[in-house]
Structure formats: C-alpha cells, structure tokens
C-alpha positions in Angstrom: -18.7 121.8 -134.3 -18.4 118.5 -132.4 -18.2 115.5 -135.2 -21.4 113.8 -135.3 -22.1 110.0 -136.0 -24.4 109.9 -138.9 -26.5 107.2 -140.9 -27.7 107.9 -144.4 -30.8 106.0 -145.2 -32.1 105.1 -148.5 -35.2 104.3 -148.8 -36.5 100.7 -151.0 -39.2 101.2 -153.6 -41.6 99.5 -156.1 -39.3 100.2 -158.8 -36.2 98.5 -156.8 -37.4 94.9 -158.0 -35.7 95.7 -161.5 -32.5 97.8 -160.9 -31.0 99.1 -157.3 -28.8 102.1 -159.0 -25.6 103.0 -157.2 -26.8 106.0 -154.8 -24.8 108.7 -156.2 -25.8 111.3 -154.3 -25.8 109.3 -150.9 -22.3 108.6 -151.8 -21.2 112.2 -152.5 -23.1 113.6 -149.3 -21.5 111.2 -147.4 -17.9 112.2 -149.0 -18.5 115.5 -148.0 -19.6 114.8 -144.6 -16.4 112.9 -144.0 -14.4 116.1 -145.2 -15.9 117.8 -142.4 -15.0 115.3 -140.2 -18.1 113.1 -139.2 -18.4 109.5 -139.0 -20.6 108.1 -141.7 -22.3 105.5 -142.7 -25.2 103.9 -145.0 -27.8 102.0 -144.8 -29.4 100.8 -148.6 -32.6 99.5 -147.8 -32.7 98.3 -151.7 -30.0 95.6 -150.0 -31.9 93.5 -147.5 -29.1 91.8 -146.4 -27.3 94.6 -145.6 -28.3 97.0 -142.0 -26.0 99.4 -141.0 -22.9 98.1 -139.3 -22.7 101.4 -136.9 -23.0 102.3 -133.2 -26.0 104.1 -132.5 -26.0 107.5 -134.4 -26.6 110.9 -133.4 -28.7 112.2 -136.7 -30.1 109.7 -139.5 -30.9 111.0 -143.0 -33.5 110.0 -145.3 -33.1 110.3 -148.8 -36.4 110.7 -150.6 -35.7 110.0 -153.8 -32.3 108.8 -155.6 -30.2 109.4 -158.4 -32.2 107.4 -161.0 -36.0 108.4 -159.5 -35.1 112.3 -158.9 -36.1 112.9 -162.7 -39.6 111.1 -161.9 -39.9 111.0 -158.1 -42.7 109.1 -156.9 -45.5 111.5 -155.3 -46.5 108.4 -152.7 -43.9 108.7 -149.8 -45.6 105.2 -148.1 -42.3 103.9 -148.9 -40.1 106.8 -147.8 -42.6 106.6 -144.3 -41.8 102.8 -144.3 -37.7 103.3 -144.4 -38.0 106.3 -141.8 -40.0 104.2 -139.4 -37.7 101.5 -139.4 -34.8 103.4 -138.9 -36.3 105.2 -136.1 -37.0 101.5 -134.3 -33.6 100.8 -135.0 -32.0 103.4 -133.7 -34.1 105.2 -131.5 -32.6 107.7 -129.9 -31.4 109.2 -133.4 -32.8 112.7 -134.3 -34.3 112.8 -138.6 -33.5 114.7 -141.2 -35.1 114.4 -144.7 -33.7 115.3 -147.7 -34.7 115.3 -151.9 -37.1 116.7 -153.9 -40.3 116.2 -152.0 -38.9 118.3 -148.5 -37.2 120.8 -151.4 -40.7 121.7 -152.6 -43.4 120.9 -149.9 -41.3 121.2 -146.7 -44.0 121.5 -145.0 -46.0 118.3 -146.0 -43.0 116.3 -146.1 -42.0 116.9 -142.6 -45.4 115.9 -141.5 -45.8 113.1 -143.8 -42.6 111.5 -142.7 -42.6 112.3 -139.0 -39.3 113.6 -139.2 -37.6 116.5 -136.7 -36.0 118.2 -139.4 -36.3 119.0 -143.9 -33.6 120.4 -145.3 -34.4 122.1 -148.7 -32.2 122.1 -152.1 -30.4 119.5 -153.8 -29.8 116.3 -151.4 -25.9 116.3 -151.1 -25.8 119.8 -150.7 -28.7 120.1 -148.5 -27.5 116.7 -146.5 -24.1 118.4 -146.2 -25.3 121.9 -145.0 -27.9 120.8 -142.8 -25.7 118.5 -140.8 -23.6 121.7 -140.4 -26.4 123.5 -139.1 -27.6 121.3 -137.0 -24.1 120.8 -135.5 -24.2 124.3 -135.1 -26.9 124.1 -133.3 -29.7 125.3 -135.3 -33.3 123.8 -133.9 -35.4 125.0 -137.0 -37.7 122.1 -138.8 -36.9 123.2 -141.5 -33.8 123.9 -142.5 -32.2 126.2 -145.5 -29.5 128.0 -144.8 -28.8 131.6 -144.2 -31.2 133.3 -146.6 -34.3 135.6 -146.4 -36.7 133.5 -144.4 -40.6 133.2 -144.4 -42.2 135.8 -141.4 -44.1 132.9 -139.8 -42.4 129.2 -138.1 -41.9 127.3 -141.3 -43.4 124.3 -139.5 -46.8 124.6 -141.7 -47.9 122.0 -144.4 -46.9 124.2 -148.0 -44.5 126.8 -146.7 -41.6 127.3 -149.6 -38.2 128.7 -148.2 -35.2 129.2 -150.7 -33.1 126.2 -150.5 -29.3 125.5 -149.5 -27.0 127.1 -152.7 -25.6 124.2 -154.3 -22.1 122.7 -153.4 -19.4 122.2 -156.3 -19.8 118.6 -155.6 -16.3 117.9 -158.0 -14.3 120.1 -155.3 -15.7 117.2 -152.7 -13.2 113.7 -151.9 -14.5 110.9 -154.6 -17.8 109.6 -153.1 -17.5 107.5 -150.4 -17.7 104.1 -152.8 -16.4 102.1 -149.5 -19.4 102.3 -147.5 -21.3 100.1 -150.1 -20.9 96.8 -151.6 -20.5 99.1 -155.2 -20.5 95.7 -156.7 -23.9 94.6 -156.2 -25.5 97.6 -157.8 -27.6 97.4 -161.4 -28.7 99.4 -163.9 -29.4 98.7 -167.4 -27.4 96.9 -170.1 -27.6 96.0 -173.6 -28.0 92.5 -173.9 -28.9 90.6 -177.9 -29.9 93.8 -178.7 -32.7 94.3 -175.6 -31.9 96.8 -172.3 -31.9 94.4 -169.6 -30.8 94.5 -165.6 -27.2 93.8 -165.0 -24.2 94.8 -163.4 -23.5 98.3 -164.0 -22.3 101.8 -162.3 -24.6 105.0 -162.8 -23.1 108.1 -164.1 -24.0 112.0 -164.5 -21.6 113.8 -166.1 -24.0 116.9 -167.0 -27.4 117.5 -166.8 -30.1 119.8 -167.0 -32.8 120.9 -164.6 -35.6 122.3 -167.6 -37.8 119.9 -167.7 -37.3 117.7 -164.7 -36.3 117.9 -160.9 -32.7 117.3 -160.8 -30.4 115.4 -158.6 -27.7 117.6 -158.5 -29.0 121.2 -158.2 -31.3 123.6 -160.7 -29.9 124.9 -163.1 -27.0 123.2 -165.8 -24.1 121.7 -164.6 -20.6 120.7 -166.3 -18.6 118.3 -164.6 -15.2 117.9 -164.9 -14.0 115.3 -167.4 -11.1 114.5 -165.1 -13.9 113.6 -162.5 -16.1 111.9 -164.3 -13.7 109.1 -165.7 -12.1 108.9 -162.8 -15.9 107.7 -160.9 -16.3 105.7 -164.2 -13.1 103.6 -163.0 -13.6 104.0 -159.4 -16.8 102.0 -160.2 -15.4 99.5 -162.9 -12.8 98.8 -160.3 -14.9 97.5 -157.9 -16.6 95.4 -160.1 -19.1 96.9 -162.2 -18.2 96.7 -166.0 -20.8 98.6 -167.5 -22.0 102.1 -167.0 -25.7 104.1 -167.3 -25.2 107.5 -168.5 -28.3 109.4 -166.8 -27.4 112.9 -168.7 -30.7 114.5 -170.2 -28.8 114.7 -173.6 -25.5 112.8 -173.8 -23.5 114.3 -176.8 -24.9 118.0 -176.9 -21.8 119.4 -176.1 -19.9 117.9 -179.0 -16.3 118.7 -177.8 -17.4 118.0 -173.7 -18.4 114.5 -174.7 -15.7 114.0 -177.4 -13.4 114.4 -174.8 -15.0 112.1 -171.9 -15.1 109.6 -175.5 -11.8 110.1 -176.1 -11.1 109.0 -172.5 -13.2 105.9 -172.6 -12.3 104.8 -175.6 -9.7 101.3 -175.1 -11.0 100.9 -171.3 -13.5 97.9 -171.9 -16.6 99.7 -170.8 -19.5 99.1 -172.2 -22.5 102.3 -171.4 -25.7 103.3 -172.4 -27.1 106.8 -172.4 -30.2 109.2 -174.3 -29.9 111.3 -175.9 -32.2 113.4 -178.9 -32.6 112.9 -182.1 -30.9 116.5 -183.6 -27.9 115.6 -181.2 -27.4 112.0 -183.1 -28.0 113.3 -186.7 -25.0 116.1 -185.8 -22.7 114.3 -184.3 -19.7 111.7 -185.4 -22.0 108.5 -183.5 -18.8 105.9 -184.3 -17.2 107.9 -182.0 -19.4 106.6 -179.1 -19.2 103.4 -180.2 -15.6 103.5 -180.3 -15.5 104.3 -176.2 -18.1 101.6 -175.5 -22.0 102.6 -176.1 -23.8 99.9 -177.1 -27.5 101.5 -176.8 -28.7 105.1 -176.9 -32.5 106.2 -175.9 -33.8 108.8 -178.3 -37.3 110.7 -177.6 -39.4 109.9 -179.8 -42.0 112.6 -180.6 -45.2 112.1 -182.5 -45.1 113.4 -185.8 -47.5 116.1 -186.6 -47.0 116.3 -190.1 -46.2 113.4 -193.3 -42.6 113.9 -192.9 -42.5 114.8 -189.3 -40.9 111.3 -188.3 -38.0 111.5 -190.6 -35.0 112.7 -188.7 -36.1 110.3 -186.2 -35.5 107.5 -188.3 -32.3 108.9 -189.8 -31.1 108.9 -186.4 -31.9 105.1 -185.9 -30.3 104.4 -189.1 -27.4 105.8 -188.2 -27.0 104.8 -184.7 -27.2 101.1 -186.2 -24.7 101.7 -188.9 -22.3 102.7 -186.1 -23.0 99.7 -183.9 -25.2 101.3 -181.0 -29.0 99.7 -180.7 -31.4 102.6 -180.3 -34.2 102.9 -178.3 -37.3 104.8 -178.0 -38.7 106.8 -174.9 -42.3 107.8 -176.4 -43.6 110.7 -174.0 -47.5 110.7 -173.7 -49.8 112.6 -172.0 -48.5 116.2 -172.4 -51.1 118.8 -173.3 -52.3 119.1 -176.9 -50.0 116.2 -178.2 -50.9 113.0 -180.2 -52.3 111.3 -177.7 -55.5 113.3 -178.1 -56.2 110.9 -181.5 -55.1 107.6 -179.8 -55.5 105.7 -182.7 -53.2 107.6 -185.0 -50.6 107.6 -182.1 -50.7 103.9 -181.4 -50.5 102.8 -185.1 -47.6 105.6 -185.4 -46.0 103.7 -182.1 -46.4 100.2 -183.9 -44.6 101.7 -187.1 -41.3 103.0 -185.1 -38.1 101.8 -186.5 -36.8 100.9 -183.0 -38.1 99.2 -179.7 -39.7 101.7 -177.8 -40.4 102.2 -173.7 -43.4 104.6 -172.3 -42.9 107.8 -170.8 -45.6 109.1 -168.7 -46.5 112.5 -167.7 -47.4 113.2 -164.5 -47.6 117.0 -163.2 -44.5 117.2 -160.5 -43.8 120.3 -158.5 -40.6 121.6 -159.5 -41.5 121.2 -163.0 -42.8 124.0 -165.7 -46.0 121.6 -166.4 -47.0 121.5 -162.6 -46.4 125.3 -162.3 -48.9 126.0 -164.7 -51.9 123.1 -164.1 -51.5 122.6 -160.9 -53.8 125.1 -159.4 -56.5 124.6 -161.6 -56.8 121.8 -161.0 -56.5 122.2 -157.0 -59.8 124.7 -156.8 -57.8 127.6 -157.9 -54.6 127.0 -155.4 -51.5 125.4 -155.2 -51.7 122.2 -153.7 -50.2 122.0 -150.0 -50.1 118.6 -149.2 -48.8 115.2 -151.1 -52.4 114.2 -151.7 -53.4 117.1 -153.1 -50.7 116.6 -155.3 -51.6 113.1 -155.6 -55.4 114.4 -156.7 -53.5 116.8 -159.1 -51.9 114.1 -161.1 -55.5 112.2 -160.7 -57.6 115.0 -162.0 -55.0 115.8 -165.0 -55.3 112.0 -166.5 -59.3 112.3 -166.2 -59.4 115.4 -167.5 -57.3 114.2 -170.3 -59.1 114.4 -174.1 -57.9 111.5 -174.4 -57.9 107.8 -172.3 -54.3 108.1 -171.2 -55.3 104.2 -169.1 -56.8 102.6 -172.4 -54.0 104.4 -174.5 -51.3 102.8 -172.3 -52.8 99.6 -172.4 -52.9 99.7 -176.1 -49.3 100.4 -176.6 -47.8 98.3 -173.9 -49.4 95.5 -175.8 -47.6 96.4 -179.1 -44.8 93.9 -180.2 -41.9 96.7 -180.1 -43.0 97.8 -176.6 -39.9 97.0 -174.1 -41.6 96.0 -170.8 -40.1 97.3 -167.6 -38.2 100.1 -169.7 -39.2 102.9 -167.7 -38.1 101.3 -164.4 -34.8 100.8 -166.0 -34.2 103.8 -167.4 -35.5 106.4 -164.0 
C-alpha cells in the first residue's frame, strides 16, 4: 500500500465553550497511522486559530465524537455536518471517512447524514487505523469493517449494522502523536477553592468500562499498562499541562492497578481529578490518592430508597475530606422507576447532599443496555433507523416520563449546591 496523506478532523461542538479536551483518540489513530507509514496531520476545529498546515490530502477523517463526549455523544450531528462541510471546501479533492460511535451503530444514517464516501465501524482509532488500510488496499465499500461475515445486501442503506473492526492494542502503538497539536492549549477540569473549574489540564484513560456507556476505546474492559499510562501523564505535563482528568468509569476499583499508577504519581507535582463510586472510596486507603496529586473525586450519587439508604454516601464524603480530596456529586436522573418519579422528595434529598453536586441526564443512546430495550417501543414497535428517529426516541422517553424530567431539572439546577456547567466539564 502506497502511503497516503491524511487529515484527521475534529469536529467543534456546543460543549467546546467550557473545555476543548486533548483528542486522545485522534492522537493515538494518528500514532498508528504514522507506524504504517502515512503522513498525518490534524485539524482541531475546537482551535480556531489553528487550520491544518498540510498539502492537500488524499483521505480526511471525521471524528464524530471525542474522548470526553464518547460516554454521552450528542445524537445531533449539525455540528459533525458543519466540520465535514468545511473540510470538504477546504480540501476538495479529498475523499471522507467517518468514524465514532454514531457510524459504529447507524452506519447507515451516518453516512447519509454526513455526506461522506465512506463509515468505518468499531472504536475510532482502531476503526481510523483499519479503514485507512483498507482503503489503501483498495477497498471501495461505504462502509467499511473489516474482514468479517458481511450483511447479504450493499451496506449503503440507512440502519444496516455490520460487526465492527476488532479493536487494536492501542499500548503496542508509538506514544500518540502529541506533536501535531499545540498539547498546551487544551482544558479540562480542575479543582480550584474547592469548585471544578476550566483550566489547563491533560485527559487520561487508564481503564474503562463499556457497561453502561459507549466507550472510546473499544467494548468491553480494558487494562492499560501502568508503564504507558504515566508515561502519557508526563508526555502531557511536559508540554505544559500540569494537571490531569482521569476519565475512568471507576478510578480505584482495581485496588493494586491504581495503587500502582499512585505509587507512580506520587512526588511528580500533578495535581488530577477523577470518579469514582461510593463502595470503591469507603474500601480503599483515599490518602493514598491524595498523596499522588487528587484534589477532587466525583462520586454517583444515587437516591436513597430507604431512611438509611444515603449513608455510605456520606461516609464516603467524609472521608474523602479527611484525606484532602473535595468530592463531588454526579446525581443521575431520569432512569426508569428511580426517584425522580416523586420530584419533590428527590429535589429536597438533592438540596440535603453533603457535597456540591452536577446533573446527569439520561438520554436513551444506541450502544447502551437502556436504548436496547426502549427504543423500539417507543419507535412504533422497531428500531429506530435514522438519527431523528433516534432523536424522537430520546423525545418520547422524557414525555413519557412519570415524572417532569424539564421542571425537575429546573428545580435542581436552581439549588445552592448545584455546580453549573458540571456536566460539560466532566463528558
């Protein structure tokens, strides 16, 4: 295969007005892209002052949704549309490729929404990485997923759901490509008089897992390698970010994982905040993370259903503020038969936490268990096959809703311990 010149785009969103996160997965795609010899480059639309500096490019590729959003991707791609288009005037004679979670489960619909010659399904760096080979190879399919059982009929239809590309051992790739960015001008959140606030900061994922949410970096549970993700960690202290955002589901589950990547911190000057639960905190040595930097933790915060329901919670925020780390609360509304079916017992529960608290709000994603289940009921008895029908999915799930999930958001935003902006920071 002929080396290819290729621009990775990321797109700029509604959300990018409080943090632009370092593009993790750009970054890694693009390291592995380099290994197989291609030219790369990207363009961060979230940087306005910043266009590609590249000679016109064979292939660009569009990043749906980042590191940071991937968890809660937004189902309006207007602004992923907006990014392609001007790409396309830039460099015109460039073929497209689209890659994330919204080409990974509506292929179909993506392509079409985006006006794009080619989707390639499965985790973006992975799926960046193995489309670009089969494309190089010579592969004409719009949709592209690798060598795997494929549908009888042209996947070229709005809906059609192939397997995606395996995932790559990203930690066998080169470091990401930090060089093509200015690393120092990303964000993310930081701790500041006891209140998460925009700053100066890296992103990391050192393990995550895909249960409950679509996941950046593949499916199912992934370990990194300590030695890797410290060495990122300095790679991105280095170039001038002195604070880090842990985006792991539950930092500290693995007790003798995290001890070590501690252990490794501890003395380096970094500070880092990361979430976590609350049976994680109560079992774990906390002065230990605040020894290697934390200075803030998000906990979920569940509604109690019984008198003494809420108590581990609050042991948990005692003894994260004993051991120096400010805690945080992500309060998770809207899920089927929870609290927020008796609004008034939820908000005067949320006014009563012992920490500041941000909103999570649940909104029926495919490639999530919740979606799986509602989402044809709510679609006339099928699966929806087009972004707006996800769109109406979503819509018909908050009117259907027991409760006033609008009125009920209003009501808590407008508590006193309520931490504006606090879902934008933490993805």
């Amino acid at each position: 295969m002929s080396p290819l010149r290729l621009c990775l785009v990321v797109p700029a969103g509604p959300v990018d007005r409080f943090v632009v996160r370092v593009p993790l997965d750009v970054l890694a795609a693009a390291a592995g892209l380099r290994a197989d010899g291609h030219e790369v480059t990207v363009w961060d639309q979230r940087l306005p002052d910043t266009p590609p500096v590249t000679e016109d490019p064979d292939l660009l590729v569009v990043f749906t949704a980042g590191v940071g959003r991937a968890r809660r991707y937004p189902l309006d791609l207007a602004p992923v549309r907006a990014a392609t288009d001007r790409a396309r005037r830039r460099f015109p004679g460039a073929r497209t490729m689209a890659v994330g979670p919204h080409g990974t489960h509506l292929p179909g619909a993506t392509l079409l929404d985006l006006a794009v010659d080619h989707v390639a399904v499965g985790e973006a760096g992975s799926a960046t990485v193995h489309g670009v080979r089969d494309l190089g190879a010579g592969t004409a399919a719009p949709v592209l997923y690798g060598d795997l059982p494929r549908p009888a009929a042209p996947v070229t239809v709005v809906g059609n759901h192939p397997r995606p590309y395996p995932d790559l051992d990203q930690d066998r790739w080169p470091m990401p490509a930090y060089d093509l960015v200015p690393l120092e001008r990303y964000t993310a959140e930081v701790v500041v008089d006891g209140v998460p606030r925009p700053g100066p900061a890296g992103t990391m994922l050192a393990t995550h897992d895909g249960t409950f949410d679509h996941p950046p970096f593949g499916a199912g549970p992934r370990t990194r390698s300590v030695d890797r993700v410290v060495a990122e960690v300095a790679a991105q202290r280095a170039a001038g970010l002195p604070s880090q955002s842990f985006l792991d589901s539950v930092f500290g589950i693995d007790t003798s994982y995290y001890g070590v990547i501690c252990e490794r911190l501890r003395g380096q000057g970094i500070d880092w905040v990361a979430r976590t639960s609350t049976e994680t905190v109560l079992k774990t040595e906390v002065t230990r993370w605040a020894e290697a930097g934390c200075r803030g933790m998000w906990l979920r915060a569940e509604p109690p259903s019984g008198v003494d329901a809420g108590q581990p919670f609050r042991d948990a925020v005692l003894k994260l503020r004993d051991a120096g780390i400010t805690p945080f609360a992500s309060v998770l509304i809207g899920l089927p038969r929870d609290a927020a079916r008796v609004p008034d017992r939820l908000v005067d529960w949320a006014a009563e936490l012992p920490a500041r608290f941000g909103l999570d709000l649940v909104s029926p994603r495919p490639g999530t268990p919740l979606y799986d289940r509602l989402a044809p009921g709510l679609n006339g008895g099928t699966a929806p096959a087009t972004w707006q029908e996800v769109r109406d999915v979503t819509r018909r799930y908050r009117a259907d809703y027991p409760a006033d999930l609008d009125d009920l958001e209003r009501r808590l935003t407008a508590l006193p311990n309520h931490l504006a902006d606090a879902t934008a920071l933490t993805g």
